[in-house]
N, CA, C and O atoms as a MOPAC input file, in Angstrom:
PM7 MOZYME 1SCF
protein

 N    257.19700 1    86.10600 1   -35.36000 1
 C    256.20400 1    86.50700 1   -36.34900 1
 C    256.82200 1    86.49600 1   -37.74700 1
 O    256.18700 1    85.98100 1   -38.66700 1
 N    257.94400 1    87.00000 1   -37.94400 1
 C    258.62600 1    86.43000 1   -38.85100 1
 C    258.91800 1    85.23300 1   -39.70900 1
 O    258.92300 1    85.18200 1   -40.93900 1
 N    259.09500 1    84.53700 1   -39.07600 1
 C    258.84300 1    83.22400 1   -39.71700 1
 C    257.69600 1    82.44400 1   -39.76500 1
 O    257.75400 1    81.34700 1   -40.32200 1
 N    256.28300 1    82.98600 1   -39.08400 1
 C    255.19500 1    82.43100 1   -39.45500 1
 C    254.77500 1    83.27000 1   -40.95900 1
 O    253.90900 1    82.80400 1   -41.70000 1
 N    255.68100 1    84.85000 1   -41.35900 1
 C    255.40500 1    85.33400 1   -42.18700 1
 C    255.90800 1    84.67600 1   -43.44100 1
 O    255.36900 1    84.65300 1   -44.54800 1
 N    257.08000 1    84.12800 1   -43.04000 1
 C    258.25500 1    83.62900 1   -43.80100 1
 C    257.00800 1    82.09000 1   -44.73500 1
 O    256.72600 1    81.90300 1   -45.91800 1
 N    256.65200 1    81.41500 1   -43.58100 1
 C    255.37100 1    80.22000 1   -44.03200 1
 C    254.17200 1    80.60800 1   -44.31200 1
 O    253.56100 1    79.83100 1   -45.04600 1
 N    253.63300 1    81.51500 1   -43.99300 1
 C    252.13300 1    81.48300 1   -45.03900 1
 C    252.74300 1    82.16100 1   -46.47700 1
 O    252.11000 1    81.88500 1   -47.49600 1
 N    253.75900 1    82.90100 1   -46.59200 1
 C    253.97800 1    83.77900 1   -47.81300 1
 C    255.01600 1    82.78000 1   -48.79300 1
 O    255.47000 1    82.90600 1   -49.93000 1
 N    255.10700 1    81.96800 1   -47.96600 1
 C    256.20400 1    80.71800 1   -49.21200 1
 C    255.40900 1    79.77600 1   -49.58800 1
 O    254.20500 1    79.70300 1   -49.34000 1
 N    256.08700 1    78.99800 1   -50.22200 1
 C    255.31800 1    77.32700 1   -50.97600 1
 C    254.19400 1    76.52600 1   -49.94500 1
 O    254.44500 1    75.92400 1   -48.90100 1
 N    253.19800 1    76.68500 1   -50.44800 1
 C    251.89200 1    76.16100 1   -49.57600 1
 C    252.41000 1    74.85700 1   -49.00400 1
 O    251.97800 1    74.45000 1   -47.92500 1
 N    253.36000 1    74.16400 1   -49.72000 1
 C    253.77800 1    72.57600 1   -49.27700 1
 C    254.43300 1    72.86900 1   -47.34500 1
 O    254.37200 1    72.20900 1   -46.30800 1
 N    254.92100 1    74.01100 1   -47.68400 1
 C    255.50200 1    74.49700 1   -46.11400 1
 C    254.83400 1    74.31900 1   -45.06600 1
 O    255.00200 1    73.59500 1   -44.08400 1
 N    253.80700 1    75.28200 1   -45.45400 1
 C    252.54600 1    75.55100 1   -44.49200 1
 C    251.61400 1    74.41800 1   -43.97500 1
 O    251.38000 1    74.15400 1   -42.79500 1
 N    251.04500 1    73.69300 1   -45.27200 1
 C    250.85500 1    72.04300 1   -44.39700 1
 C    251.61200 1    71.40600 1   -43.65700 1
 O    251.28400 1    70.68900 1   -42.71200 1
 N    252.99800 1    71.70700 1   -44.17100 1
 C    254.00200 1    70.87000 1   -43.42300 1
 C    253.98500 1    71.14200 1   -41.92900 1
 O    254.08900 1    70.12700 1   -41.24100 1
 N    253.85300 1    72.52100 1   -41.15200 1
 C    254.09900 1    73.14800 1   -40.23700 1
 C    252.72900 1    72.93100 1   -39.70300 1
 O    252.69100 1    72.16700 1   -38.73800 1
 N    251.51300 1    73.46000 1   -40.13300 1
 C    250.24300 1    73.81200 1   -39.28500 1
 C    249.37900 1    72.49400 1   -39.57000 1
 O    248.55400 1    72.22800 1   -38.69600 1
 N    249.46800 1    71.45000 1   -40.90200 1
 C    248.58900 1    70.82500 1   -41.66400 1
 C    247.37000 1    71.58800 1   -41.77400 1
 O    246.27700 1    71.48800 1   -41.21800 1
 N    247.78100 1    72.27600 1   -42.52700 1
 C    246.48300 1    73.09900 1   -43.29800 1
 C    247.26800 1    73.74800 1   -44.04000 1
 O    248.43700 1    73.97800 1   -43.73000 1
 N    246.52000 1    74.26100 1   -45.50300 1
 C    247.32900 1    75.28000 1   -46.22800 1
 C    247.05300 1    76.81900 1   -45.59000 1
 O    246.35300 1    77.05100 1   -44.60500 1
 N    247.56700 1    77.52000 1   -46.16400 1
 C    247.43000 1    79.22700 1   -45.33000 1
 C    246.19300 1    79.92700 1   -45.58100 1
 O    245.89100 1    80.91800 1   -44.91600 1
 N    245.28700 1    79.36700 1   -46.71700 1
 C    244.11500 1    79.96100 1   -46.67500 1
 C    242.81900 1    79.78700 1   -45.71600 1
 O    241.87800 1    80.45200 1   -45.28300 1
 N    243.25400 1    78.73500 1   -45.66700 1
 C    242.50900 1    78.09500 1   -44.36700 1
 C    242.79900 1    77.91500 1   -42.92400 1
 O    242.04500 1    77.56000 1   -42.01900 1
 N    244.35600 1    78.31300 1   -42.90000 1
 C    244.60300 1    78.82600 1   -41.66500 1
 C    244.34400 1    80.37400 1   -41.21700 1
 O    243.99300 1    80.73700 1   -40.09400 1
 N    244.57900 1    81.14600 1   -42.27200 1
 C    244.14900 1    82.57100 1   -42.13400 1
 C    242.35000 1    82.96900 1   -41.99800 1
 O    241.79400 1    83.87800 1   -41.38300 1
 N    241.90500 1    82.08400 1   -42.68000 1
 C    240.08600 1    81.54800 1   -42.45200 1
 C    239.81100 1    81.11800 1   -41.00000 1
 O    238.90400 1    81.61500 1   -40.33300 1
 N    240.67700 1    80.13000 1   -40.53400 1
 C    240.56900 1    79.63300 1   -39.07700 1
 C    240.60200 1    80.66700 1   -38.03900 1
 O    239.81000 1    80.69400 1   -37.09700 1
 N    241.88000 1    81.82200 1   -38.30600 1
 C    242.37500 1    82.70900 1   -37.50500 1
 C    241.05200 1    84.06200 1   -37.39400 1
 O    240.95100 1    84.71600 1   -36.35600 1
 N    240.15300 1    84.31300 1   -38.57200 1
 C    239.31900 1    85.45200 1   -38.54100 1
 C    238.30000 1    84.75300 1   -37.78000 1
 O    237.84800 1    85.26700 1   -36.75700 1
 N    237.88100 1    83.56600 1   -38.21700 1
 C    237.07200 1    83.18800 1   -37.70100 1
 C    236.71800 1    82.91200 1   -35.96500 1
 O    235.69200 1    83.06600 1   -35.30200 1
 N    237.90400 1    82.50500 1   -35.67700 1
 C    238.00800 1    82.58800 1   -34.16300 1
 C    238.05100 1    83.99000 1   -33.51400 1
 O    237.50100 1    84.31100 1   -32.46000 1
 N    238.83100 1    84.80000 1   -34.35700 1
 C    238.88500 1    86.32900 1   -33.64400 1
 C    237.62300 1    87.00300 1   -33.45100 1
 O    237.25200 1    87.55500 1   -32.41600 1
 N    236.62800 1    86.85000 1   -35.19200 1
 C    235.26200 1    87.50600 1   -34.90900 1
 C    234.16600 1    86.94900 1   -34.04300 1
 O    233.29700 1    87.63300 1   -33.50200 1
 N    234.30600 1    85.47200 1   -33.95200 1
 C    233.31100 1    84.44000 1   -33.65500 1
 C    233.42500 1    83.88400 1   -31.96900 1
 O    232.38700 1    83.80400 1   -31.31200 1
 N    234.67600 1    83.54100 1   -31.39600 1
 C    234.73200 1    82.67500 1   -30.41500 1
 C    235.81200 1    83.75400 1   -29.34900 1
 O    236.34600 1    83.49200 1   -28.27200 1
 N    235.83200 1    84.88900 1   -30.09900 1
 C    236.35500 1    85.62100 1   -28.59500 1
 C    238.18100 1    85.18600 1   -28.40500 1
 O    238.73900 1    84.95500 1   -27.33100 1
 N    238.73000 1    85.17600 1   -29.58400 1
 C    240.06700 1    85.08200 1   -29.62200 1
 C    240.61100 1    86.38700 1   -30.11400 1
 O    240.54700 1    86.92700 1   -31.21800 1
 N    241.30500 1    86.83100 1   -28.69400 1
 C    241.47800 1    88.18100 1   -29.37600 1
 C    243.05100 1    88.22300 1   -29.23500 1
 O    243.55600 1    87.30400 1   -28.59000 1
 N    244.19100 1    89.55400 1   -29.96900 1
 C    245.17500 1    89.74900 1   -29.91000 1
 C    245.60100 1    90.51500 1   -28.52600 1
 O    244.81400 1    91.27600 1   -27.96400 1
 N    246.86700 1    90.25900 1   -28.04700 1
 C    247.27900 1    90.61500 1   -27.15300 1
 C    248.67100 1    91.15700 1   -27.24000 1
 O    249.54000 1    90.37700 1   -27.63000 1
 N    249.07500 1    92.63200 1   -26.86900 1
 C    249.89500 1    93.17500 1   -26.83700 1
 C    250.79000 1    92.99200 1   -28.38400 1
 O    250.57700 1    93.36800 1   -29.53700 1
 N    251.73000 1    92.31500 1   -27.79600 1
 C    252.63900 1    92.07200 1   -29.23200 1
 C    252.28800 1    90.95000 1   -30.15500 1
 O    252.90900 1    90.94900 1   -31.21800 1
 N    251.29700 1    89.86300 1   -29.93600 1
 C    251.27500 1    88.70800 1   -29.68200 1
 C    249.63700 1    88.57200 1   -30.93500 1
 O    248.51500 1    88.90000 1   -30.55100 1
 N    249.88400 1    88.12000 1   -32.14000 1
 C    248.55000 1    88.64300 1   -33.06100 1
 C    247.96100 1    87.21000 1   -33.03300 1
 O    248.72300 1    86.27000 1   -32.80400 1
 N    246.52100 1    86.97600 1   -33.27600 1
 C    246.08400 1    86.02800 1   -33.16500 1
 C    246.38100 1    84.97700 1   -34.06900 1
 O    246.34200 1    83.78700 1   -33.75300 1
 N    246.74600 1    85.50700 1   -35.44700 1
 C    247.90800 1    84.65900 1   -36.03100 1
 C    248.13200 1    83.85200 1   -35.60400 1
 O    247.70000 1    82.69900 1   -35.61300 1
 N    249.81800 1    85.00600 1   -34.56800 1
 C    250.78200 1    83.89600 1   -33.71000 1
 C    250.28700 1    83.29900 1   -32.89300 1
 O    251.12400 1    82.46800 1   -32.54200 1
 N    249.30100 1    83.16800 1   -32.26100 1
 C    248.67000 1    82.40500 1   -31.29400 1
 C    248.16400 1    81.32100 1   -31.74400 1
 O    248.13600 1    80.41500 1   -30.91100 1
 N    247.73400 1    81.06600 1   -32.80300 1
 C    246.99700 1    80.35900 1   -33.54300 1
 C    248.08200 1    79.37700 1   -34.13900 1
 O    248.08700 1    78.15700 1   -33.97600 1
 N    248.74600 1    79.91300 1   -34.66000 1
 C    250.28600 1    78.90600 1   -34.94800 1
 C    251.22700 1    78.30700 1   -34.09700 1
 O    252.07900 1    77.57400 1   -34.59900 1
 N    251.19600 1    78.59900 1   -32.30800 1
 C    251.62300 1    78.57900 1   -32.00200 1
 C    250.53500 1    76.72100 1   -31.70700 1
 O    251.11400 1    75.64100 1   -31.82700 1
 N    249.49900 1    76.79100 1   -31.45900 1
 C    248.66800 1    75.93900 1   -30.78900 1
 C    248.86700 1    74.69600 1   -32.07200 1
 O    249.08100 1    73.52200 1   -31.76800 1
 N    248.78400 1    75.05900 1   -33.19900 1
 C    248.32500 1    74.34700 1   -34.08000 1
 C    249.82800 1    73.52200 1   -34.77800 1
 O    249.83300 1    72.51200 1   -35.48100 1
 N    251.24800 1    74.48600 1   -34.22400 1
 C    252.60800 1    73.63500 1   -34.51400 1
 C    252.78700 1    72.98700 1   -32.89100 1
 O    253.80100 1    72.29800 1   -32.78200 1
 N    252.20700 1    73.07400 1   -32.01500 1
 C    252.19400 1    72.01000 1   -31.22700 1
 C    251.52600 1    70.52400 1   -31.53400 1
 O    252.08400 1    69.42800 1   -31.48700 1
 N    250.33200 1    70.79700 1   -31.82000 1
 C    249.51900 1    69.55800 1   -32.36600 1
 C    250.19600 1    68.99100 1   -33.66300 1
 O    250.26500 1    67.77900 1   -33.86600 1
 N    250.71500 1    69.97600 1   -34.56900 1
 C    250.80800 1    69.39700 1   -35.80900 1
 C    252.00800 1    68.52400 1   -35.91300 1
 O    252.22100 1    67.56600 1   -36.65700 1
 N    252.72000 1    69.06100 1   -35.02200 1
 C    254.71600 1    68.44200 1   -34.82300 1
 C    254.63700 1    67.45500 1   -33.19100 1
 O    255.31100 1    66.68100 1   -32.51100 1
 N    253.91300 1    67.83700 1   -33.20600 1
 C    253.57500 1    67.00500 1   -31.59000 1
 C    254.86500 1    67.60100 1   -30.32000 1
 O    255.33800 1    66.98500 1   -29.36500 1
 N    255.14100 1    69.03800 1   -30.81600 1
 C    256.14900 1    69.96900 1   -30.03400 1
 C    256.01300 1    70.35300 1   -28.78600 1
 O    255.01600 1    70.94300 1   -28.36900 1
 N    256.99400 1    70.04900 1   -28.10800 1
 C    257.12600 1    70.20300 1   -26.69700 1
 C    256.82900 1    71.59600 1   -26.45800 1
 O    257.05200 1    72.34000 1   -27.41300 1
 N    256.44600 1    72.04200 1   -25.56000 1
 C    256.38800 1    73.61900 1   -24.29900 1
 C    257.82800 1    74.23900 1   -24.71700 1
 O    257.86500 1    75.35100 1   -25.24300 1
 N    258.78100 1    73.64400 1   -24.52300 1
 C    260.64400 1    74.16300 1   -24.89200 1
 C    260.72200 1    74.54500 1   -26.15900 1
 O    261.36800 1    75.54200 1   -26.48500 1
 N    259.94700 1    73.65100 1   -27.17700 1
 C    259.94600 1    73.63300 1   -28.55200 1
 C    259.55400 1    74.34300 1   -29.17400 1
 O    260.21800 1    74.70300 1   -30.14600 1
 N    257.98200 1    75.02500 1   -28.86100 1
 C    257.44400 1    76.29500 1   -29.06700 1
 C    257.82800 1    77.55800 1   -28.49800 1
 O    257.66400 1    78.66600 1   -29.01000 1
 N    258.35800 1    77.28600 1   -27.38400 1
 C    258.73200 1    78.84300 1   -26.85000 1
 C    259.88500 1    78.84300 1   -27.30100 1
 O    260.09200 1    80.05200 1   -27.19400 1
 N    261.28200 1    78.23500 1   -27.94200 1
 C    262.30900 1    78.33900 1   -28.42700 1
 C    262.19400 1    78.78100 1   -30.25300 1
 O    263.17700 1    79.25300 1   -30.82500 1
 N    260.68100 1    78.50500 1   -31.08900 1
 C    260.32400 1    78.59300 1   -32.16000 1
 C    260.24300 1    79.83500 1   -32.25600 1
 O    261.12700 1    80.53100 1   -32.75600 1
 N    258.47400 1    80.53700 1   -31.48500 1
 C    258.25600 1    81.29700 1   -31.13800 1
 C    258.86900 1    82.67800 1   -31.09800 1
 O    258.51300 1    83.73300 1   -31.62200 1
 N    260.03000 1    82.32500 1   -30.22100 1
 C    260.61900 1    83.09800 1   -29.24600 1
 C    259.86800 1    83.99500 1   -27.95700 1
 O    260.02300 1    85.18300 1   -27.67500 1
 N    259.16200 1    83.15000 1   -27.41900 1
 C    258.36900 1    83.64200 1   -26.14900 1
 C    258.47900 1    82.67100 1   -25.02500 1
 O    258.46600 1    81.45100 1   -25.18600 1
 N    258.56800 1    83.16600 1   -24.08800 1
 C    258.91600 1    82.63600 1   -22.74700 1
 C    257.71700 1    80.79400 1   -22.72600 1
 O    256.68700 1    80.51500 1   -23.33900 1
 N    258.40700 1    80.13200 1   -21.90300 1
 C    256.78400 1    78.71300 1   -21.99400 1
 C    256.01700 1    79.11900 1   -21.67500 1
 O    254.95500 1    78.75400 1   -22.17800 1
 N    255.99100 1    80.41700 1   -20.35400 1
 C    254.48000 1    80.25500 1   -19.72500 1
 C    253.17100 1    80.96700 1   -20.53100 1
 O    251.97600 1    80.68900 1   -20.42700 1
 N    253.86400 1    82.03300 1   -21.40900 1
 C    253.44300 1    82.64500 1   -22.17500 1
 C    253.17800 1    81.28700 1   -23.56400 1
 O    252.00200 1    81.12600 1   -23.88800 1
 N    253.72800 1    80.83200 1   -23.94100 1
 C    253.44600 1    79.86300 1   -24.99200 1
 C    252.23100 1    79.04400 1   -24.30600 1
 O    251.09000 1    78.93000 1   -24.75300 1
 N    252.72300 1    78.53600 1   -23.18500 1
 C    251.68700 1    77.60700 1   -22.59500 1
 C    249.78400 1    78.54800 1   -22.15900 1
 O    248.60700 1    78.22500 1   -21.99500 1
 N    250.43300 1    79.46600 1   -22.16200 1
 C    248.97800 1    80.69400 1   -21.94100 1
 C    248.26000 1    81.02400 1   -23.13700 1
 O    247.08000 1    81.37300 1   -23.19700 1
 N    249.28200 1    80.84900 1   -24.33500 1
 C    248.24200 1    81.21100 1   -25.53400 1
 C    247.68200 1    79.78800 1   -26.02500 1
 O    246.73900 1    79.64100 1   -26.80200 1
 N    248.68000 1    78.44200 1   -25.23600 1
 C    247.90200 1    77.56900 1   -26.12500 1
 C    246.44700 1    77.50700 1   -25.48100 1
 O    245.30800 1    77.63800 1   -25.93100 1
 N    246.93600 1    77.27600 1   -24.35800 1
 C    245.14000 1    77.31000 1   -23.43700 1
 C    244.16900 1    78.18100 1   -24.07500 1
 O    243.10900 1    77.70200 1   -24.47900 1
 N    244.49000 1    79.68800 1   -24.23200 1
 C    243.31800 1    80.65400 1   -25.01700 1
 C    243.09600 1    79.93600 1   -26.21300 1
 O    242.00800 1    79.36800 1   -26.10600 1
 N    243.65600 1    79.68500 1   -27.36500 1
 C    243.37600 1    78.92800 1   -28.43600 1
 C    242.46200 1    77.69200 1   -28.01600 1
 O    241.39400 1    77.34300 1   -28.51800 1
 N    243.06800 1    77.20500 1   -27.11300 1
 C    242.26000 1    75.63900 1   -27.19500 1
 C    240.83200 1    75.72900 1   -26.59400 1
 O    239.90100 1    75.03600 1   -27.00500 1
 N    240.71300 1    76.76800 1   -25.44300 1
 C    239.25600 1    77.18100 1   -25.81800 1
 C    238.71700 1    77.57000 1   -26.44400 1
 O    237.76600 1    76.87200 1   -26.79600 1
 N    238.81900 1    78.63500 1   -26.94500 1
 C    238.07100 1    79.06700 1   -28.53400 1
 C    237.84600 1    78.18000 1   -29.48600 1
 O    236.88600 1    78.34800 1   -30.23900 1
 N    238.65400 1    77.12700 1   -29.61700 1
 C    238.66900 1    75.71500 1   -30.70200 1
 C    237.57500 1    74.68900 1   -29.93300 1
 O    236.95600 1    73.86200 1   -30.60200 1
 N    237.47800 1    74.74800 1   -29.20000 1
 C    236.31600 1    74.01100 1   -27.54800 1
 C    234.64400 1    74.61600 1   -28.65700 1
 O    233.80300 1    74.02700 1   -29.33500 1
 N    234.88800 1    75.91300 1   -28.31000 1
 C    234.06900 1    77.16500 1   -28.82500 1
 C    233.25600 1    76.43300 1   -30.08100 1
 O    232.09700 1    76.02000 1   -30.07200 1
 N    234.17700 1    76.40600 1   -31.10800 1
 C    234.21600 1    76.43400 1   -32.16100 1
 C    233.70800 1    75.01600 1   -32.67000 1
 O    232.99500 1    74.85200 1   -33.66100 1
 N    234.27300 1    73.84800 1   -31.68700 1
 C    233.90400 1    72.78200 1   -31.99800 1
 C    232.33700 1    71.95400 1   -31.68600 1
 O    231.86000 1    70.86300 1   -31.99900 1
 N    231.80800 1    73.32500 1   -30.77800 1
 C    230.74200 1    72.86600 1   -30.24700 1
 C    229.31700 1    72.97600 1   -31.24700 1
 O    228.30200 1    72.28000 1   -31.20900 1
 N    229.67300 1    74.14600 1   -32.15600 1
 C    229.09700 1    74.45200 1   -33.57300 1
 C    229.08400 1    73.10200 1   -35.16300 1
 O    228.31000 1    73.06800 1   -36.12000 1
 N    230.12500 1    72.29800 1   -34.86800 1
 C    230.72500 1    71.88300 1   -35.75700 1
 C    230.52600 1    70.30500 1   -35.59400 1
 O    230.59100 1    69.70900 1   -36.66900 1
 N    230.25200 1    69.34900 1   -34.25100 1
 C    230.55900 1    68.42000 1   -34.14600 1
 C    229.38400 1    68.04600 1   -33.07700 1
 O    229.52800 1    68.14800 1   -31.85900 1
 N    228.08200 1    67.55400 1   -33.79100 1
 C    227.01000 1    67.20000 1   -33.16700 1
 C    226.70700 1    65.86300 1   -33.26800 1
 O    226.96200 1    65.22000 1   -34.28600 1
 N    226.10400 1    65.32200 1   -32.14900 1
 C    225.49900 1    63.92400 1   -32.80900 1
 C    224.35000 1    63.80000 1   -33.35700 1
 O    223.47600 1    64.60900 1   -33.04600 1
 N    224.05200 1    62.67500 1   -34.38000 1
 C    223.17700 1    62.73800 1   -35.18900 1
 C    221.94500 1    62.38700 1   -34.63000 1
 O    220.96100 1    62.48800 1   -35.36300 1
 N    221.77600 1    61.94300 1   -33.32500 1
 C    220.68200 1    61.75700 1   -32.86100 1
 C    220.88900 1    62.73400 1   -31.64000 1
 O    221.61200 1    62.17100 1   -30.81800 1
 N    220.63100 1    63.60700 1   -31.35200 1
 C    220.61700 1    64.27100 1   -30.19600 1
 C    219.67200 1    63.92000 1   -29.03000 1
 O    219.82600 1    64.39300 1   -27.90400 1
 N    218.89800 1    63.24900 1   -29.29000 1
 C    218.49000 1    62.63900 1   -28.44500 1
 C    218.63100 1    61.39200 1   -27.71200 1
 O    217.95200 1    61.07800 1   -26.73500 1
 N    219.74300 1    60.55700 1   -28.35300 1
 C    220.30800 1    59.64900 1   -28.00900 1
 C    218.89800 1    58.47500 1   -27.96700 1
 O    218.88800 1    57.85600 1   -26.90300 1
 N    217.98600 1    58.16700 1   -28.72900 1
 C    216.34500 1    57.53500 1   -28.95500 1
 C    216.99300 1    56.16500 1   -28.79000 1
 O    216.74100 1    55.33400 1   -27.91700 1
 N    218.05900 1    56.06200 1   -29.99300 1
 C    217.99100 1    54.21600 1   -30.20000 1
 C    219.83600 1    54.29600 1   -29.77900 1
 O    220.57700 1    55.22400 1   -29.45500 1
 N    220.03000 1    52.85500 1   -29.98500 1
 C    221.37600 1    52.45400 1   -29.48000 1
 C    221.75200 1    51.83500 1   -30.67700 1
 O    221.05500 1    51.11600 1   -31.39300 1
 N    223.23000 1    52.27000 1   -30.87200 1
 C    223.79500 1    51.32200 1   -32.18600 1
 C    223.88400 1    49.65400 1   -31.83400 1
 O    223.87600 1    49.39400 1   -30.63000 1
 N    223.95500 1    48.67600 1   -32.63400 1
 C    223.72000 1    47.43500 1   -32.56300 1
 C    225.11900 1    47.19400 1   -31.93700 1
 O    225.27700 1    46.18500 1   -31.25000 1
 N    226.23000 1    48.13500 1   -32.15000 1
 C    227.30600 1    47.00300 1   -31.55900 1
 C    228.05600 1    47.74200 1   -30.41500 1
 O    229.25000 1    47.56900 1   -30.17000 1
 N    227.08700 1    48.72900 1   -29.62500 1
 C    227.18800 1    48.79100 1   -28.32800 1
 C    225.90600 1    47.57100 1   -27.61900 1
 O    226.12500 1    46.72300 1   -26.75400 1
 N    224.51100 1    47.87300 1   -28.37000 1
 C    223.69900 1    46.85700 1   -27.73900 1
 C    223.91800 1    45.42500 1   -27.74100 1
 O    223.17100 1    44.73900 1   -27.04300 1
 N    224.75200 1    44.92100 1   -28.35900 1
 C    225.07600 1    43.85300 1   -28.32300 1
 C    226.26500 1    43.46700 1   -28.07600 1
 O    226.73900 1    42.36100 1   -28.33700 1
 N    226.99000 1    44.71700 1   -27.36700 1
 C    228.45000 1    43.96400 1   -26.89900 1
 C    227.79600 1    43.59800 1   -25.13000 1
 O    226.95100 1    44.25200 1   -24.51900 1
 N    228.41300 1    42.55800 1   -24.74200 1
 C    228.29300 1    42.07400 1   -23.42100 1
 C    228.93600 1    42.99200 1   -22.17600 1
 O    228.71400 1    43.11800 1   -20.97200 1
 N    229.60600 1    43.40400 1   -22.89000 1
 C    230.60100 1    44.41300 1   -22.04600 1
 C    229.69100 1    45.41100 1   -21.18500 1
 O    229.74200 1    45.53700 1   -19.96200 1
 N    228.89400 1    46.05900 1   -22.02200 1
 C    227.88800 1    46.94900 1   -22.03700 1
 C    226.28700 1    46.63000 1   -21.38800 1
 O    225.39300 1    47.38400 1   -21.00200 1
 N    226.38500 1    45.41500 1   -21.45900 1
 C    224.67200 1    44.98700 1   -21.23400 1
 C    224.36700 1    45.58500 1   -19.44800 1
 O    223.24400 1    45.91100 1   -19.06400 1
 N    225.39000 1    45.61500 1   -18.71700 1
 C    224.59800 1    45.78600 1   -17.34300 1
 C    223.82000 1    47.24300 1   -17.80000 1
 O    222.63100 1    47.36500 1   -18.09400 1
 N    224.50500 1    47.93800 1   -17.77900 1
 C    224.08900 1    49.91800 1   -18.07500 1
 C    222.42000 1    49.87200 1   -19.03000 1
 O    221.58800 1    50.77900 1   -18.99300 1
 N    222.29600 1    48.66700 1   -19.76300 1
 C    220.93800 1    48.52100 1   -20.41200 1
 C    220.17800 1    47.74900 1   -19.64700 1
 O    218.96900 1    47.97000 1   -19.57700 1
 N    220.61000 1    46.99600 1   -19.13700 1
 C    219.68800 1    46.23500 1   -17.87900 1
 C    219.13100 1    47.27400 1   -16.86300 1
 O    217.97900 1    47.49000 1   -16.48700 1
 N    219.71700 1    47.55500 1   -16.70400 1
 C    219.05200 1    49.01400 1   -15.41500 1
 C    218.21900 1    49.90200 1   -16.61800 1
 O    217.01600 1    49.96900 1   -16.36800 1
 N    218.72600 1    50.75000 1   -18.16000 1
 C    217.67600 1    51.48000 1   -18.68800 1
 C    216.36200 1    50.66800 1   -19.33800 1
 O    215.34500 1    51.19900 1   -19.78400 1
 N    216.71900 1    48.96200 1   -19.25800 1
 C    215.19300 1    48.67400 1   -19.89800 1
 C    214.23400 1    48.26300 1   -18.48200 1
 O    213.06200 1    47.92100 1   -18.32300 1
 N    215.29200 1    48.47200 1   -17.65600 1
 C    214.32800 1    47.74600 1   -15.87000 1
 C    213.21900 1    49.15300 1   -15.66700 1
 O    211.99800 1    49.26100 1   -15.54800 1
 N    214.14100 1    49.91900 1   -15.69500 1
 C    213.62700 1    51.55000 1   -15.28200 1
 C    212.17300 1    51.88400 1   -16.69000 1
 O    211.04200 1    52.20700 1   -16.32600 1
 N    212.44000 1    51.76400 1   -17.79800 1
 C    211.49400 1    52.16300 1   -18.53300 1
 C    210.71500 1    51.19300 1   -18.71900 1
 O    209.77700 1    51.41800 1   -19.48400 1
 N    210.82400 1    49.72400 1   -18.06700 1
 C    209.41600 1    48.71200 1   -17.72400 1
 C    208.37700 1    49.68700 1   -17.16300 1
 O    207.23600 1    49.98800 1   -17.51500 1
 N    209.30000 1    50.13100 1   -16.01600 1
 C    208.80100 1    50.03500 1   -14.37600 1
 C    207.67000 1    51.80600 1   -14.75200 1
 O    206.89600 1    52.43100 1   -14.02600 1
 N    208.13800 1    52.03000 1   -16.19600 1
 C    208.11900 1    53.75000 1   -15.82500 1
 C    206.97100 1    53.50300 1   -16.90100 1
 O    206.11200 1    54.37800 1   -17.01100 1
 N    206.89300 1    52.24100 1   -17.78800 1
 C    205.64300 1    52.21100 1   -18.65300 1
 C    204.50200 1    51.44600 1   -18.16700 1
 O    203.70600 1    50.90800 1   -18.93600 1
 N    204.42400 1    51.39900 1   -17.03700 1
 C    203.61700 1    50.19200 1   -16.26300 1
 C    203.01600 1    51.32400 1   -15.07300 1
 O    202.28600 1    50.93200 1   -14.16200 1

């Protein structure tokens, strides 16, 4: 905890460096998941550090050894908070990342026209002949 204190409270260049995000927006990320998606603190362990722990894996592309040697918490415990994080971010992403047609109505031109693809439309224009007739 220390040295995640050591990076949000030093040169913002740090903090991208480590999480890619600056600290205002990682500390924004961190309330937000705690009030919103059910990320809560555990024992010694603040949602902070949990949150840094998930996000210097992705950001450094850091091994299980790498974080729990950072950290200083055992892997299984590293590997347990990344899972809680990465659901809540699941959570979070389901708010955030919609498609623009939710109904899926029309097909983009360069799935409908890749060949690759045509059997899967052969069966949906056979079926909606058969279903407009």
């Amino acid at each position: 905890m220390r040295w995640l204190n050591e990076i949000l409270n030093g040169h913002w260049v740090r903090c991208v460096n480590m999480f890619r995000m600056d600290a205002d927006t990682l500390q924004s990320l961190c309330v937000d998941l705690e009030t919103m998606y059910g990320l809560k603190q555990f024992r010694r362990i603040s949602v902070f550090e949990k949150v840094g722990m998930f996000l210097y894996t992705l950001a450094l592309g850091a091994s299980n050894m790498e974080v729990h040697e950072r950290f200083q918490h055992s892997s299984v415990t590293a590997s347990r908070y990344f899972n809680e994080v990465f659901r809540s971010m699941c959570l979070l992403a389901v708010n955030f990342i919609k498609p623009v047609d939710p109904e899926f109505s029309t097909t983009p031109m360069e799935i409908a026209m890749n060949p690759r693809y045509m059997p899967h439309f052969k069966v949906k224009n056979a079926l909606s002949k058969l279903l407009n007739n």
